[in-house]
C-alpha positions in Angstrom: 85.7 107.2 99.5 83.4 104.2 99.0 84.9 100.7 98.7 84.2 97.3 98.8 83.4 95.7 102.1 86.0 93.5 103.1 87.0 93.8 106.7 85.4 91.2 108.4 88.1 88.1 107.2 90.6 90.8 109.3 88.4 91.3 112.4 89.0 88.1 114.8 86.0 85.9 114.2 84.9 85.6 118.1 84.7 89.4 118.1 81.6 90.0 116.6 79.9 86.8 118.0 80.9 88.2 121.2 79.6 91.7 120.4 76.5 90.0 119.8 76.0 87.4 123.0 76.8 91.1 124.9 74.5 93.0 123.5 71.8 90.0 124.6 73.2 90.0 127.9 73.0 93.3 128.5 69.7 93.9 127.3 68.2 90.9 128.4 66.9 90.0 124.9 65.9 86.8 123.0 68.4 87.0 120.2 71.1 89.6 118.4 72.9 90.1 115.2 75.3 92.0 113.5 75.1 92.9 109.7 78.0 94.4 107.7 77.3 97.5 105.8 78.8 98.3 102.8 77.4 102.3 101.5 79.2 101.5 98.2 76.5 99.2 97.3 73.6 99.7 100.0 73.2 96.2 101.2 73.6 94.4 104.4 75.2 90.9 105.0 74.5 89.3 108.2 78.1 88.9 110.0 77.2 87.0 113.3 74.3 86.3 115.1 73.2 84.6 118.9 70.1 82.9 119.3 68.2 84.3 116.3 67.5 83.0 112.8 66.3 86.8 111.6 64.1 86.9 108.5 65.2 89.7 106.3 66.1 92.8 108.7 66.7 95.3 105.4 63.7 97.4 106.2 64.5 97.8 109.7 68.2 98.0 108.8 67.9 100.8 106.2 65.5 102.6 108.4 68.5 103.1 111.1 70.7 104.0 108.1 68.8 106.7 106.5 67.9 107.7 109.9 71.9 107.2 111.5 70.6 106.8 115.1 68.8 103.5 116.9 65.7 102.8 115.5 63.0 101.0 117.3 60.5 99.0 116.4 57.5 97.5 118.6 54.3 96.4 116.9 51.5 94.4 118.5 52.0 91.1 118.1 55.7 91.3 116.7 58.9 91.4 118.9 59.8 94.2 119.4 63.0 95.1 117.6 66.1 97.6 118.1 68.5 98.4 115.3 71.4 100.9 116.4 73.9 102.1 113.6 77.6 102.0 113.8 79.0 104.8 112.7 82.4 106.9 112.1 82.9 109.6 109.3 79.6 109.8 107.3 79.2 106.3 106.9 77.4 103.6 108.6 79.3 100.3 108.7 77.4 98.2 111.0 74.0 97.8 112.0 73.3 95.6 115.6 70.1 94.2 115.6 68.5 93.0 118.8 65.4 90.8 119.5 63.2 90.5 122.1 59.9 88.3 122.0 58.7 89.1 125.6 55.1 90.1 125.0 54.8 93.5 125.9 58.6 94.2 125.6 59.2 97.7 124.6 63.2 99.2 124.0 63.6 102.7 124.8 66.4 105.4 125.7 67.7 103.3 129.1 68.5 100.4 126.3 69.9 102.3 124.0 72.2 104.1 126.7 73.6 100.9 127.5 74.0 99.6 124.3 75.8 102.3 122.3 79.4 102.2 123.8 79.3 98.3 122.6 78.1 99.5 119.2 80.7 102.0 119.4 83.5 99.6 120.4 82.6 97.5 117.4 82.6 101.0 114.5 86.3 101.3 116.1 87.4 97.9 115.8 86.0 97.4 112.3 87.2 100.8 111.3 91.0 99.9 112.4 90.4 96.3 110.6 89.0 98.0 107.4 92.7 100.6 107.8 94.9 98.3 108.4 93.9 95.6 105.8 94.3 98.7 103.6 97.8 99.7 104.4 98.9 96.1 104.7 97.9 95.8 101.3 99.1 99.1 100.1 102.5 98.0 101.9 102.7 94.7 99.8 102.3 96.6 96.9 105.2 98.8 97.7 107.6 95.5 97.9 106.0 94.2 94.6 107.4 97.4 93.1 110.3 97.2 95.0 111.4 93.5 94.1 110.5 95.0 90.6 112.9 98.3 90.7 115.9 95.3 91.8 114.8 92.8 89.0 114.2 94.8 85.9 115.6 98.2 84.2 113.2 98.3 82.0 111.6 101.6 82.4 108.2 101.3 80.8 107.5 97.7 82.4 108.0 99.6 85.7 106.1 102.9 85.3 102.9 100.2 84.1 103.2 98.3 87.3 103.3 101.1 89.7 100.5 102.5 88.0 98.9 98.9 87.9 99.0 99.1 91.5 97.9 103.1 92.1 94.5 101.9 89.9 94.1 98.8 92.1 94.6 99.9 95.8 92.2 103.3 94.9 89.7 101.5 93.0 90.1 103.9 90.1 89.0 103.1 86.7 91.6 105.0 84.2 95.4 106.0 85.6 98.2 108.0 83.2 101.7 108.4 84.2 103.3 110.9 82.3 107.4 112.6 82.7 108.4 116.3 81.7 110.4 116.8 78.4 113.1 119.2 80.0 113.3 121.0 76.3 109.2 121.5 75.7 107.8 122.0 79.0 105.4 119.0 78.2 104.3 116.4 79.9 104.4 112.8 77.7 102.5 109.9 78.2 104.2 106.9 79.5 101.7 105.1 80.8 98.0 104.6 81.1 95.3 102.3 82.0 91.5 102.3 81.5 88.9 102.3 78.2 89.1 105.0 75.6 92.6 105.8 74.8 92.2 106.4 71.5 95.9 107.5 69.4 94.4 111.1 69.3 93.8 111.2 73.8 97.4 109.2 73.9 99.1 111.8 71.4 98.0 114.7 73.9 100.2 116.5 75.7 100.0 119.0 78.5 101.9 122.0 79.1 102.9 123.2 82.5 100.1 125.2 83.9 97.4 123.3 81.6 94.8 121.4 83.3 95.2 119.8 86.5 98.1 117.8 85.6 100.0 121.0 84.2 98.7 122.6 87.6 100.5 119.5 89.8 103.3 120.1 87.9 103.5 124.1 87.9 103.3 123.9 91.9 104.4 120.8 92.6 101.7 120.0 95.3 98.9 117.4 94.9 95.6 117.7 93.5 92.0 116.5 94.9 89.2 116.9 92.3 86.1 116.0 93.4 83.8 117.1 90.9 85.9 116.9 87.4 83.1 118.6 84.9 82.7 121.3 87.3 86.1 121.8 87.7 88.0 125.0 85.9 91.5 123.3 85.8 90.3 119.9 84.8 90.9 119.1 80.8 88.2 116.8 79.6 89.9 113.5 77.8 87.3 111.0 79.2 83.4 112.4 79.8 82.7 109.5 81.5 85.1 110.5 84.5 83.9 112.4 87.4 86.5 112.7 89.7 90.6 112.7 89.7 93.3 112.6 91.7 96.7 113.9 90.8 100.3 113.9 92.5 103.9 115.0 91.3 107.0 113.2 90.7 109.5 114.6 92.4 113.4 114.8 93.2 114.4 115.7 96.4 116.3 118.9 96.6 118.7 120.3 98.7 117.4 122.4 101.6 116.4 126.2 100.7 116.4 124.8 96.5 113.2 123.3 95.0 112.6 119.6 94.0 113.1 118.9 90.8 109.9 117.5 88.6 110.3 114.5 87.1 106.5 114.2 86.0 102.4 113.9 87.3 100.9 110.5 88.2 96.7 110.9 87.4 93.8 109.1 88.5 90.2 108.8 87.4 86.9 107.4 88.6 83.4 107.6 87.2 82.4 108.2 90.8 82.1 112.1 92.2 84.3 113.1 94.8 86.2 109.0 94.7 89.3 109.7 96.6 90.3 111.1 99.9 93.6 112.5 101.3 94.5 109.0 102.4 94.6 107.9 98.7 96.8 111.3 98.4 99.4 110.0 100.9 99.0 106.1 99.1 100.0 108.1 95.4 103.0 109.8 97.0 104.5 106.7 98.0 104.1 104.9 94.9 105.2 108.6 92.9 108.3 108.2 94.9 109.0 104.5 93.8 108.6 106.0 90.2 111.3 109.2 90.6 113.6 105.7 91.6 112.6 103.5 88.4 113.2 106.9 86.6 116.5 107.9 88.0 117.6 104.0 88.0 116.9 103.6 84.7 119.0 107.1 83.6 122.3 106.1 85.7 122.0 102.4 84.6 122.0 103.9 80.7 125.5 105.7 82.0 126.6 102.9 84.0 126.8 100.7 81.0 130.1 102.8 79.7 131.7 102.5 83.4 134.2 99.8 84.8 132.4 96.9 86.5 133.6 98.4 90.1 131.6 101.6 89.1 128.7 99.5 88.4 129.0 97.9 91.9 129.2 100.9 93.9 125.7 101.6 92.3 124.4 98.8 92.6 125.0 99.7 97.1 123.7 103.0 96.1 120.4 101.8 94.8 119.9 99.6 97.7 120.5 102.3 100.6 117.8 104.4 98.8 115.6 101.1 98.6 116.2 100.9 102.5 115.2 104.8 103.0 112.1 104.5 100.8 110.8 101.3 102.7 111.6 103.1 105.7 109.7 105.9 105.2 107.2 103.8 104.3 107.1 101.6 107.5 107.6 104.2 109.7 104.6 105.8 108.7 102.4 102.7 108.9 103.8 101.8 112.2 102.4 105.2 112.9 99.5 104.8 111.9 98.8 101.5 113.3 100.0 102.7 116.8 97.4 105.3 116.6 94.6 102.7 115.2 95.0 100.3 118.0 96.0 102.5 120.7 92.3 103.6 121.1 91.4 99.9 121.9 92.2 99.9 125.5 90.8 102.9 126.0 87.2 101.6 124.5 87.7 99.1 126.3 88.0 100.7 129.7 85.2 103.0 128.4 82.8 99.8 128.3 84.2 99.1 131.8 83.3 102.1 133.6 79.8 102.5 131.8 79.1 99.1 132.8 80.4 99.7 136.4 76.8 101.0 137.3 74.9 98.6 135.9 73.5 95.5 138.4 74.6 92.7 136.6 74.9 89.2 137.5 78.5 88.1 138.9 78.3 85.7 135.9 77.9 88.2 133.1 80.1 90.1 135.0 82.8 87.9 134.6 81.9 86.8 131.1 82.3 90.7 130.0 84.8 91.3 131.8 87.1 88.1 130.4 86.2 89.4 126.8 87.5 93.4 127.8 90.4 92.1 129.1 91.2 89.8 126.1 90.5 92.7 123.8 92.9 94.8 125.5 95.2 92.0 125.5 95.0 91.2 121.6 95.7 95.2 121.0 98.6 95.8 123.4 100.0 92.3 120.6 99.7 93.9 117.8 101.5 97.0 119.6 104.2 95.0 120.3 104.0 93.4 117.3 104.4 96.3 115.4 107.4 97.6 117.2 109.3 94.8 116.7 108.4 94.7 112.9 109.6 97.8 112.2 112.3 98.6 114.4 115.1 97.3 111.6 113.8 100.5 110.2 114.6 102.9 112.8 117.6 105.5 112.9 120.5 104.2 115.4 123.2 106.8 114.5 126.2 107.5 112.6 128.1 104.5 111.2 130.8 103.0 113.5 134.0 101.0 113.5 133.2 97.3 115.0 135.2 94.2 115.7 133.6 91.5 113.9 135.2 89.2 116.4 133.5 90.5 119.5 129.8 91.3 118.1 129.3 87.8 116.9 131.1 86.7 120.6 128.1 88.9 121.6 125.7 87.7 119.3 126.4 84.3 120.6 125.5 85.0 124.3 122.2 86.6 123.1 121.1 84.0 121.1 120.7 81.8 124.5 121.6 78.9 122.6 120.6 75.1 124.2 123.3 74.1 126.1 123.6 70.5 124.4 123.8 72.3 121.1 128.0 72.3 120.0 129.2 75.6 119.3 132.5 76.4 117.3 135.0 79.5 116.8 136.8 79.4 114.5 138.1 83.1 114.4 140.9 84.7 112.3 143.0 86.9 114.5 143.9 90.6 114.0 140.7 91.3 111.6 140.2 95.2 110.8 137.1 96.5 111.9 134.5 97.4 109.7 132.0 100.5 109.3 128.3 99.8 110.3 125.8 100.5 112.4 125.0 99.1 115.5 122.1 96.6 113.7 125.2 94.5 112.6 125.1 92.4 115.9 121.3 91.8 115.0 122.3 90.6 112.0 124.3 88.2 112.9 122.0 87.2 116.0 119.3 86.9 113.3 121.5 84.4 111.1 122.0 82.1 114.9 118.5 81.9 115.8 117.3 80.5 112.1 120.3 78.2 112.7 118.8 76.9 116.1 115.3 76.6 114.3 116.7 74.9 111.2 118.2 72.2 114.2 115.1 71.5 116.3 114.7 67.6 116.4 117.9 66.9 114.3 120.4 63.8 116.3 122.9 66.4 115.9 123.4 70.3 116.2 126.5 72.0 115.5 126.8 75.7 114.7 129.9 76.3 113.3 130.7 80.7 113.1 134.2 81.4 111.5 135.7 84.8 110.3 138.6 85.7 108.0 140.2 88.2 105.6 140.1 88.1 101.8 141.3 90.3 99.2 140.2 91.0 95.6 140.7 93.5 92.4 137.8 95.6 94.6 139.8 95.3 98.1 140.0 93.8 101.3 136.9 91.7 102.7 136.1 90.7 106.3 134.3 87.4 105.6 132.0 85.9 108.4 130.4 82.1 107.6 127.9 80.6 110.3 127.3 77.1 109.3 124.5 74.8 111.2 123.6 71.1 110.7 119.8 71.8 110.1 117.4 70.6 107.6 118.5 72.5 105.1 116.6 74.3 102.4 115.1 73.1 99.5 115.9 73.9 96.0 112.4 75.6 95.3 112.9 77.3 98.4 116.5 78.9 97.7 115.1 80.7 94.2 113.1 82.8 97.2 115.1 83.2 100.1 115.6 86.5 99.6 112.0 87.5 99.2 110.0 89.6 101.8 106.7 87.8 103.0 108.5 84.8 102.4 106.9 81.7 103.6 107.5 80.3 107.3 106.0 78.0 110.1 107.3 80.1 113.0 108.1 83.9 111.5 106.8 86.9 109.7 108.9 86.2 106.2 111.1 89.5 107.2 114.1 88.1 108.6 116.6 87.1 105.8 114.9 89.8 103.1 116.1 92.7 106.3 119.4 90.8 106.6 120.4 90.9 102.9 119.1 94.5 102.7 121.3 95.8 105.4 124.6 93.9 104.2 124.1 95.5 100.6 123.7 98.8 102.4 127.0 98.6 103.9 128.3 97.9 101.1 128.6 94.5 101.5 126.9 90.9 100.4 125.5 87.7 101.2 125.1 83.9 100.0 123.9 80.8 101.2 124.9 77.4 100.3 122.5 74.5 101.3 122.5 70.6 101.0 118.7 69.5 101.9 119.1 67.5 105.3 123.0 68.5 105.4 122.7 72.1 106.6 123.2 75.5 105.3 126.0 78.1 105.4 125.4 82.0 105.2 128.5 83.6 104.3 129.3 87.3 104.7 131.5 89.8 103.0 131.9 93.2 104.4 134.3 96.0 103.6 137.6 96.1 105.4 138.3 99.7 107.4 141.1 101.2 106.2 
């Protein structure tokens, strides 16, 4: 699928000015530069460029497209000129032009040879960046939906937003959401987006088994059409559309029983053959934030003529499956990323050993290899990076029965707090444990280190951590309160605490949005009281064992 070119603000900016000065070096040229190539549109934009001042390169440039191999160029009187493609899938991303104004200078196979595993270092680079600006994006929108599904009930407002966000992050041009009546076989319209939905297109229905969106929901698989007037399933409501993509709503089942269908989500572009299986795998995602608006919507209806500690229960409910979906959802892209960046090192050491019999100067030498080695380095980052991201998400067994008492003692020797920094107990004796997982003492080291930060520079630092036992019309609570005198948090800052991405000068935004998740999911909750320049307190209430 074709889309708009936009990788370059997610490639680090010295990478292509380096890819450049190398390919100079290596060739022994006058000047390079590297252009940006975007198929959708068929134009060029220069990205980086060392010692040249090019004139328009398009002719050259599209030459090496249309052609997809190096292209040379040597006229008399002219430099002579080599443009070599970078490449993956059918598309050419990148064109690096290089310069040489020696008279008589002609570039030939031997340059070419050396030349392509730089060109091909930078099509895997740019291909990752272009990947995984998409899935962070396509993650973002899975939390907008997410903070939506905990703010609002209101069904319709929901459905509109997910498919708001289908039609943005797959650049399609008309979207319908529709649900199964259980008592016609039809599928209704919910939702839609686009031109032309006139009351007779928005009045029509489909049966199961009619077009592609009755065949989606008569095998409850999705459906690529690349080619929609050519199509035998496809029902014509839009001429103007040319392609479609189409996925199923469904309920999980229990193993050996079939999911249950809750309804079809539908996209259209103008353009043939738009969407790809990646945009399959986006759909299904947001498909199964809509079987949760759906369902949330339907117990909240019957939740409204239940006691206030039925309500509650749900409310937990909600949130574990909130947990699973964004779960699922990061354990994929962590997958994905891992296998995106992983290939880095090994370009790199690919460079490395082509290079290893070439008869370069020690000083290039060096300058290449300080650039390979900080590429490698920057990769085996985000690695890390991305393990430590998502590893609130991974499985750590069956719930257990914990002494509050003796993970936050634990928590506390973790958290290798500054040795000048007063630290308090004040710990009720003869607590019950408490179901959880293992992640508990994480939360509570979590809560200690944004205590330590919230301290830096402050005359005094105190953190004071007590526990105790309360009791309600609910039942018993295990009630943990680590107080700090920090900073503080503002007032404009409170209303988002809670929020993921939320804004901070030494974090990812992830911290306290993971913290309250987890508490809810056991069941449990969280507040925080703050005086600005007086400290904060986070206090904790989790269920009582029995």
């Amino acid at each position: 699928m074709q889309r708009d070119w936009g990788v370059a603000e997610a490639v680090e900016p010295e990478f292509l000015q380096n890819t450049v000065r190398q390919a100079v070096l290596l060739l022994r040229a006058t000047g390079a530069a590297f252009y940006l190539r975007d198929p959708a549109r068929g134009s060029s934009t220069l990205a980086a460029a060392h010692n040249l001042h090019p004139p328009s390169a398009e002719t050259v440039i599209g030459r090496a497209v249309d052609a997809r191999r190096p292209w040379v160029e040597a006229q008399p009187g002219c430099p002579a000129v080599l443009a070599m493609p970078s490449l993956w899938g059918e598309a050419v991303r990148g064109v690096l032009l290089v310069v040489d104004g020696t008279p008589g200078r002609v570039f030939g196979e031997p340059e070419i040879a050396v030349l392509q595993p730089v060109v091909d270092l930078a099509a895997a680079v740019l291909r990752q960046a272009e990947r995984l600006r998409r899935m962070t994006a396509q993650f973002r929108a899975l939390h907008v939906i997410d903070i939506a599904l905990g703010a609002s009930l209101q069904l319709d407002s929901v459905l509109r937003l997910i498919l708001e966000k289908a039609v943005g992050l797959v650049e399609a041009e008309h979207g319908s959401l529709r649900l199964l009546n259980p008592e016609t076989q039809e599928l209704v319209l919910k939702a839609y987006l686009g031109e032309g939905w006139t009351p007779e297109v928005k009045a029509y229905t489909f049966k199961i088994g009619r077009g592609i969106t009755g065949w989606v929901a008569e095998h409850r698989q999705p459906y690529l059409c690349p080619d929609a007037h050519h199509d035998p399933r496809n029902v014509v409501l839009f001429a103007e559309m040319n392609s479609s993509v189409a996925v199923p709503l469904l309920v999980a089942a229990e193993e050996g029983e079939r999911e249950d269908l809750l309804g079809v989500l539908l996209l259209e572009s103008a353009r043939p053959a738009a969407f790809d299986q990646h945009d399959v795998e986006l759909l299904e995602a947001l498909a199964q934030e809509a079987v949760i608006a759906i369902q949330s919507a339907a117990q909240q209806q019957r939740l409204q003529l239940l006691h206030q500690t039925l309500q509650d229960e749900q409310e937990r409910r909600v949130a574990a499956e909130r947990w699973t979906v964004m779960g699922q959802a990061a354990t994929a892209l962590a997958h994905r990323i891992n296998n995106l960046i992983g290939v880095v090192p090994a370009s790199a050491g690919e460079i490395r050993r082509t290079l290893l019999g070439l008869q370069l100067p020690p000083q290039e030498q060096d300058w290449i290899e300080a650039n390979l080695g900080r590429i490698e380095r920057n990769s085996q980052f985000v690695l890390r990076l991305v393990e430590a991201l998502f590893r609130p998400f991974q499985e750590v067994g069956p719930r257990q029965r914990f002494d509050v008492n003796r993970l936050l003692s634990e928590a506390l020797q973790t958290a290798n707090l500054p040795a000048d920094l007063e630290v308090i107990r004040e710990f009720a004796l003869d607590l019950p444990d408490v179901e959880s997982s293992s992640l508990l003492e994480d939360i509570f080291l979590e809560l200690l280190t944004n205590a330590r930060k919230a301290m830096e520079g402050r005359p005094q630092q105190r953190i004071v951590v007590r526990t105790g036992l309360e009791a309600d019309d609910v039942g018993s609570w295990v009630v943990v309160q680590i107080s700090d005198t920090g900073r503080g948090i503002p007032p404009e800052q409170m209303a988002h605490l809670w929020n993921m991405f939320q804004a901070s000068t030494d974090g990812l935004g992830f911290g306290l949005w993971w913290v309250r998740t987890f508490i809810e999911r056991q069941g449990g909750t969280i507040a925080c009281d703050s005086t600005p320049g007086a400290g904060a307190t986070f206090t904790l209430h989790l269920p009582a064992g029995r």
